[in-house]
TIRO-614819 format. One record per residue: x, y, z negated of N, C-alpha, C, O in turn. Coordinates in steps of 0.05 Angstrom, whole numbers, padded with zeros to 5 digits, always signed. Layout:
BEGIN
XYZXYZXYZXYZ
...
//
This chain:
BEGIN
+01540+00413+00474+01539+00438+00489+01567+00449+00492+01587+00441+00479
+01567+00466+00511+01601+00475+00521+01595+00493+00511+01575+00496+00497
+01622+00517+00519+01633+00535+00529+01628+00552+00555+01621+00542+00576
+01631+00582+00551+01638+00587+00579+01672+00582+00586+01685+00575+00566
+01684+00585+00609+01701+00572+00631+01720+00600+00620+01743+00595+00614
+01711+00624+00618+01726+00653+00610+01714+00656+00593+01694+00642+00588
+01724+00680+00577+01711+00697+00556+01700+00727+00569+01708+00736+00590
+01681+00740+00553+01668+00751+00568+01691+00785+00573+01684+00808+00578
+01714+00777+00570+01733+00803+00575+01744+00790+00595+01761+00805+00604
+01744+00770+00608+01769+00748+00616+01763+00751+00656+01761+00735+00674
+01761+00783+00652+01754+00787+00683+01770+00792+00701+01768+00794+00725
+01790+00796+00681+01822+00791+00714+01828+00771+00709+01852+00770+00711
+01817+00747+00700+01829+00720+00705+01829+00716+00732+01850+00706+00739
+01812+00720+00753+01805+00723+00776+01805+00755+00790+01786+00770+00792
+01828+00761+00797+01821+00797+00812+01802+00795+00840+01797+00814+00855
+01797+00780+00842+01792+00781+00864+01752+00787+00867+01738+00800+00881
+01749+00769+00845+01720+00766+00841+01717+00788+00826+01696+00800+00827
+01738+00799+00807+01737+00828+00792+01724+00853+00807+01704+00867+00803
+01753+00851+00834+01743+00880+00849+01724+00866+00876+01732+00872+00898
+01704+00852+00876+01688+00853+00891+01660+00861+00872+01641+00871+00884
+01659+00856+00851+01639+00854+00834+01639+00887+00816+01619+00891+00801
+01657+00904+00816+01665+00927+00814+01653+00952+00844+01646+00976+00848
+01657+00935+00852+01653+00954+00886+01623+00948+00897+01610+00965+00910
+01613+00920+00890+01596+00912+00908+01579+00892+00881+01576+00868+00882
+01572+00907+00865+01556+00890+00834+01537+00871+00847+01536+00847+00841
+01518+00888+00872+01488+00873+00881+01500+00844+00893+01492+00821+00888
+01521+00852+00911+01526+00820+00924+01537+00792+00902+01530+00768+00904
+01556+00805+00882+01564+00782+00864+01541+00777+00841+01544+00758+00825
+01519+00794+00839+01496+00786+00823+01479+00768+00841+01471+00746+00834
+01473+00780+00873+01453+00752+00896+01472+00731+00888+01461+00718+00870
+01506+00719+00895+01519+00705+00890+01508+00683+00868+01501+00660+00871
+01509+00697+00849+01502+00688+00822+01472+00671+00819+01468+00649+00808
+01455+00688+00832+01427+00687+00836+01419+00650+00846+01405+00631+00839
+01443+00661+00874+01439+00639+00890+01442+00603+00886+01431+00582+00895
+01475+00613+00860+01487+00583+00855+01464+00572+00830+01467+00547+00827
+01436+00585+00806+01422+00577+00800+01400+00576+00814+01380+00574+00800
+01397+00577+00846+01379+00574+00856+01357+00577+00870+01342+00563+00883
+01358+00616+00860+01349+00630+00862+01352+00656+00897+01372+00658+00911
+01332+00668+00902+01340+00679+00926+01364+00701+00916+01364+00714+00895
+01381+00701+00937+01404+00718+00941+01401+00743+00951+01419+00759+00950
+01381+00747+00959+01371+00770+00968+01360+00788+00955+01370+00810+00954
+01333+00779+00940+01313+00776+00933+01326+00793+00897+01319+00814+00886
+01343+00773+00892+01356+00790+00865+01377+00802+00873+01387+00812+00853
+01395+00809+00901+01413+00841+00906+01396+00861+00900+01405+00881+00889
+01374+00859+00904+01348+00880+00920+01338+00889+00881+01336+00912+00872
+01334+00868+00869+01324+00877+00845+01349+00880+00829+01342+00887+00806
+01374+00878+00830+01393+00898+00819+01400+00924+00815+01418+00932+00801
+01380+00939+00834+01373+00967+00836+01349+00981+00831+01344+01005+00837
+01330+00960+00816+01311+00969+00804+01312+00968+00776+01318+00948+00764
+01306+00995+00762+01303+00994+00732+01293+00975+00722+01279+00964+00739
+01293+00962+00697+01284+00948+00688+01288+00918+00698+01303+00901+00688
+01274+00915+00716+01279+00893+00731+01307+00880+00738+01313+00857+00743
+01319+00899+00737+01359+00884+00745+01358+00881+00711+01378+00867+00709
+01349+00885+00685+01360+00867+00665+01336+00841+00658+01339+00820+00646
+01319+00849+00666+01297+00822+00668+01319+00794+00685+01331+00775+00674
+01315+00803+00713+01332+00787+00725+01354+00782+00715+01354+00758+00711
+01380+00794+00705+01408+00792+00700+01396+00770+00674+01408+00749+00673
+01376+00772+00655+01370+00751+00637+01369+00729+00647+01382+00709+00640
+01359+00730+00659+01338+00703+00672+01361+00687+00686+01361+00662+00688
+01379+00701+00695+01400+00681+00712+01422+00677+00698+01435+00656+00699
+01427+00697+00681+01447+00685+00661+01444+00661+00646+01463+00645+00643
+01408+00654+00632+01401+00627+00618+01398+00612+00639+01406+00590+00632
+01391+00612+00665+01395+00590+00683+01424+00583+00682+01429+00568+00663
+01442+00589+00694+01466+00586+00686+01476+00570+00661+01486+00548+00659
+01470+00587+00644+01484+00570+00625+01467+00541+00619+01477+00520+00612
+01448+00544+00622+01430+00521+00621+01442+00493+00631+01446+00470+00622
+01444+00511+00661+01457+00495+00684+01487+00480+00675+01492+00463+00691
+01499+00481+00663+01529+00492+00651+01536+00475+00636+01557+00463+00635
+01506+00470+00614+01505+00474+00592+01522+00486+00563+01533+00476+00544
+01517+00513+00572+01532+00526+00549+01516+00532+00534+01492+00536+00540
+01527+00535+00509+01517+00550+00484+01500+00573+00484+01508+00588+00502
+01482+00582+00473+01480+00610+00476+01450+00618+00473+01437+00597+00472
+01436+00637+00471+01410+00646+00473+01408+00669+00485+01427+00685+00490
+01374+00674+00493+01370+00697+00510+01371+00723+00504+01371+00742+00519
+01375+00723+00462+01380+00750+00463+01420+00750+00468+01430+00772+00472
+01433+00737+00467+01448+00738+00473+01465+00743+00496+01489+00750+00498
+01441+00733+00520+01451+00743+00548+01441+00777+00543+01453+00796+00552
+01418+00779+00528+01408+00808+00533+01435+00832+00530+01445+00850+00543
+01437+00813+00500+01462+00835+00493+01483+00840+00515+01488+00860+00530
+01494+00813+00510+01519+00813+00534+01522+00831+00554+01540+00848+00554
+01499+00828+00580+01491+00848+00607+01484+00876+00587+01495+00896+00598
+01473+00883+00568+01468+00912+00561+01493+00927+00548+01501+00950+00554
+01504+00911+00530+01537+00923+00526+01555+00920+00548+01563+00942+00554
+01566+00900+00565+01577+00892+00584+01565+00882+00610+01566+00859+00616
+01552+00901+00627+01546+00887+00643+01565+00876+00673+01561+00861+00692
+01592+00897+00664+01609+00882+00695+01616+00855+00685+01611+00834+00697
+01631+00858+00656+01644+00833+00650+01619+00811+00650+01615+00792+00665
+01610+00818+00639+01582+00789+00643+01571+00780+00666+01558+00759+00666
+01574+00796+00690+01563+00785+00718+01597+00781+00729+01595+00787+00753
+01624+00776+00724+01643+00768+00727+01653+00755+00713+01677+00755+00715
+01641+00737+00690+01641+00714+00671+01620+00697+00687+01628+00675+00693
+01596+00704+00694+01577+00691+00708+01590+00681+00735+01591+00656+00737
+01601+00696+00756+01604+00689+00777+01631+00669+00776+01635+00653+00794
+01647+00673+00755+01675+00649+00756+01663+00625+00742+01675+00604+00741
+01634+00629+00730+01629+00601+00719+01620+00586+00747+01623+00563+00754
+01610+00605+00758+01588+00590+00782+01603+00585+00803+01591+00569+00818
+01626+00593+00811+01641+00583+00832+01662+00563+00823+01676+00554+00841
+01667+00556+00799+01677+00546+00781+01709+00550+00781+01727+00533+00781
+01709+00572+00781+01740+00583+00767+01749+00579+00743+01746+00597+00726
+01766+00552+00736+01763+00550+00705+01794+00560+00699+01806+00573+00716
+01807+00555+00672+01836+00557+00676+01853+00545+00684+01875+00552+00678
+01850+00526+00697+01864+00501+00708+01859+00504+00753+01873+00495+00771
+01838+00519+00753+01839+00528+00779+01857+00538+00796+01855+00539+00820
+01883+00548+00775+01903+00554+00793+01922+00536+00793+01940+00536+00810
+01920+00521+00778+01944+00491+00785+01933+00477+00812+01912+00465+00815
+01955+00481+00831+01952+00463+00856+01964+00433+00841+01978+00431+00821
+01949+00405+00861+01963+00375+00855+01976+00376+00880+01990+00357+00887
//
């Protein structure tokens, strides 16, 4: 089993995915939604429903890592999104577009 790609503070490794996910949470959570599979829409839309945006934010975080295969368990995504939820849906979205640390070395 891996790693994640960042640590879950490691959200200006990328500013870019920082301040879109700061300004616009619903679109980089569909984003997220979308690269495990899931409708993009479908979870923007339940990002603004109680309860349901941490049901969901679970559920796609263990897809992910699943996907990934990282380490980790579900109370562990729980935690993560309930103490941190920008950093954790901008740890999510650099895993899934795959921003690793080596992403910025051009060959």
């Amino acid at each position: 089993m891996g790693e994640w790609m960042h640590g879950l503070c490691g959200c200006f490794d990328n500013i870019g995915i920082c301040i879109v996910a700061y300004f616009v949470p619903c679109y980089t959570f569909g984003k997220n939604a979308e690269a495990v599979g899931d409708s993009c829409l479908l979870c923007g839309i339940a990002y603004f429903v109680p309860f349901l945006n941490i049901f969901a934010a679970v559920s796609i975080r263990g897809k992910l890592r699943n996907q990934k295969g990282i380490d980790g368990s579900c109370l562990g995504d729980f935690f993560s999104i309930i103490c941190c939820p920008l950093c954790s849906l901008v740890q999510e979205a650099q895993e899934s577009q795959g921003f690793g640390p080596m992403s910025m070395v051009r060959e």
